[in-house]
N, C-alpha and C positions, 0 to 999 in steps of 0.2 A: 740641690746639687752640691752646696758646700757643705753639707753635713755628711754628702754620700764619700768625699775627696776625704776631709778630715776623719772618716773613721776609717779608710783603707790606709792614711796614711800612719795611725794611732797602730792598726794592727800591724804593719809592715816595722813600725820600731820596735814594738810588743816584742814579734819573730826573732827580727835579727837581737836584740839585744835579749833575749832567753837564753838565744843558740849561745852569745858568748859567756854569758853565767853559767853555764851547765857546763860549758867545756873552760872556762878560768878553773869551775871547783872539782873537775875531772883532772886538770896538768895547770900547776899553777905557774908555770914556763909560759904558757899561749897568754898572748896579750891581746890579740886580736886586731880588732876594728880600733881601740883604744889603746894600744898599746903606747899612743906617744903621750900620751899623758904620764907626768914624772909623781912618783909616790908608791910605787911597789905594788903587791898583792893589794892590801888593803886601799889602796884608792880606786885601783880599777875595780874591787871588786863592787863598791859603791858608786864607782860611776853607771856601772850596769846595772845592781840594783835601781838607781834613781834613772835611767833609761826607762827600764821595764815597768816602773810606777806610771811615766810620763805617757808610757804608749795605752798602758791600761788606762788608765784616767780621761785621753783624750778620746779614744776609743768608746768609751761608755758614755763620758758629755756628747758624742756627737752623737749617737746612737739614741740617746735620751732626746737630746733635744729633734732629733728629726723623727719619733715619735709623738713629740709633742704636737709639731707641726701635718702630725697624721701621715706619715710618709711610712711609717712600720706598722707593722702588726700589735 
């Protein structure tokens, strides 16, 4: 059950922070969900990128591990 929590949470940060990468390097005016973070383009646009890392990565550890556990396919 916490593997099943941690990967919908992994893909729910995955989503939203894709959605703001795609539309930061569509209007680089949109600040988003981050936009109160101070450093311009270039920080937000890394803060998203290291989002969208953090939600794939947790996504896959939990997917793996509840695998392991025999819980997937």
């Amino acid at each position: 059950m916490k593997y099943d929590i941690l990967q919908i949470l992994g893909a729910v940060l995955m989503c939203f922070s894709a959605q703001g990468l795609i539309r930061l390097l569509i209007d680089h005016d949109y600040a988003g969900f981050l936009g109160w973070l101070p450093g311009g383009f270039a920080a937000l646009l890394a803060a998203y990128v290291i989002a969208l890392s953090a939600g794939v990565l947790l996504t896959a550890l939990s997917h793996t591990r509840a695998k392991a556990l025999g819980r997937r396919d």
